[in-house]
N, C-alpha and C positions, 0 to 999 in steps of 0.2 A: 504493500500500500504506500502509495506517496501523496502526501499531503501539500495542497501548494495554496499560498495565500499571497495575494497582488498587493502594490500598495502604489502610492507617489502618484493616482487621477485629482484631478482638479479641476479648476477654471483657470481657464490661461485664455490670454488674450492670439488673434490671426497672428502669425509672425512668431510666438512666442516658441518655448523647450518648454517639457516635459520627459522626466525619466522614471520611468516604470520599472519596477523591480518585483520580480516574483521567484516568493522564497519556500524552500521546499525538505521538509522535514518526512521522514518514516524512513525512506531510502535513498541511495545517493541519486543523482541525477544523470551521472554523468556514464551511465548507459543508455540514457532515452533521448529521442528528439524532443527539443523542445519549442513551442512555438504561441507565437499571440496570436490570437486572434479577436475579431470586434463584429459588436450588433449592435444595430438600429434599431427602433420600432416598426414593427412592420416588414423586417429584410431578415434574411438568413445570416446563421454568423457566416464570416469571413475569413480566409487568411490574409494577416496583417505581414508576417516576417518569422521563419521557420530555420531553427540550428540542428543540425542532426548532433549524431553522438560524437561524430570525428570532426566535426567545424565546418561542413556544407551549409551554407547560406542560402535561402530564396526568398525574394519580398512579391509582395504583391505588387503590381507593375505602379499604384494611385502610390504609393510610398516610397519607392525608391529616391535615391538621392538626399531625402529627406529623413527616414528611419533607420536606425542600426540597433539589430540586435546582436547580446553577448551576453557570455556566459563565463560564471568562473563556480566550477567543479567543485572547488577549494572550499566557499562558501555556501552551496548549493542554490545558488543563484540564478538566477537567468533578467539580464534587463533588455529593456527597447528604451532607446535612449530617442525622443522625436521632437524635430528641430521642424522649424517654419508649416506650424500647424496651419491645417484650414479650418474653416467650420465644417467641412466635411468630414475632417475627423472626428469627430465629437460622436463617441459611441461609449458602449461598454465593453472594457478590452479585458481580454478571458489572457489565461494561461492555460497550459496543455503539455503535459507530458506524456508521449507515448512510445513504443518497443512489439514490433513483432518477437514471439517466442515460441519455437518450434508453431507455426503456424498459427497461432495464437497473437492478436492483436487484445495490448493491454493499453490501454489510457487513464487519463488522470485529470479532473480541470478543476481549477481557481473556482473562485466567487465572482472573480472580478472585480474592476476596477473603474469606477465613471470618469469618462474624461470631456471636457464639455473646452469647446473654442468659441468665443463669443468675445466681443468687444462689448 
C-alpha cells in the first residue's frame, strides 16, 4: 500500500509559480511511475506530466515548456514545479503512483490538491 498526500495548491495569480509536492508514505516510491494529473468540473481527469521508475518524462502537450516534474526517491517525493500558469490550469491536481506486477497493474492516488489561477 502506498499512501500519497498532495500539498502546495493555491491561488496564484496568470503568470505566477506554483510547486506541488506529493508525499508518499507505506512504501518506497521509487519503483512506481509517478504522475499528476488534473480535473475540471465537468471533464475527465487528465494527464498533466508522468516520471517513470528510471527518469522517462512525458507532459501533456497544454504544459510543456511551462511544467517540470521531479522526483527525489530519497524523500519519497514526487513535485511538478508550474511556472507561467493560465487560468486554464486551475483544476484539481491528483497524484498517482502506479507499477505493473507480473501482469498485475497496481495504482495508488492522492486527495488532491486545488489549484485555482485567477487575477
Amino acid at each position: 500500500q502506498v499512501q500519497l498526500v498532495e500539498s502546495g495548491g493555491g491561488l496564484v495569480q496568470p503568470g505566477g509559480s506554483l510547486r506541488l509536492s506529493c508525499a508518499a508514505s507505506g512504501s518506497s516510491i521509487s519503483i512506481y511511475g509517478m504522475g499528476w494529473y488534473r480535473r475540471t468540473p465537468g471533464k475527465a481527469r487528465e494527464l498533466v506530466a508522468r516520471i517513470t521508475s528510471s527518469g522517462d518524462i512525458n507532459y501533456a502537450d497544454s504544459v510543456k515548456g511551462r511544467f517540470t516534474i521531479s522526483r527525489d526517491n530519497a524523500k519519497n517525493t514526487v513535485y511538478l514545479q508550474m511556472d507561467s500558469l493560465k487560468p486554464e490550469d486551475t483544476a484539481a491536481y491528483y497524484c498517482k503512483a502506479d507499477r505493473s506486477n507480473y501482469g498485475n497493474y497496481i495504482f495508488y492516488w492522492g486527495q488532491g490538491t486545488q489549484v485555482t489561477v485567477s487575477s
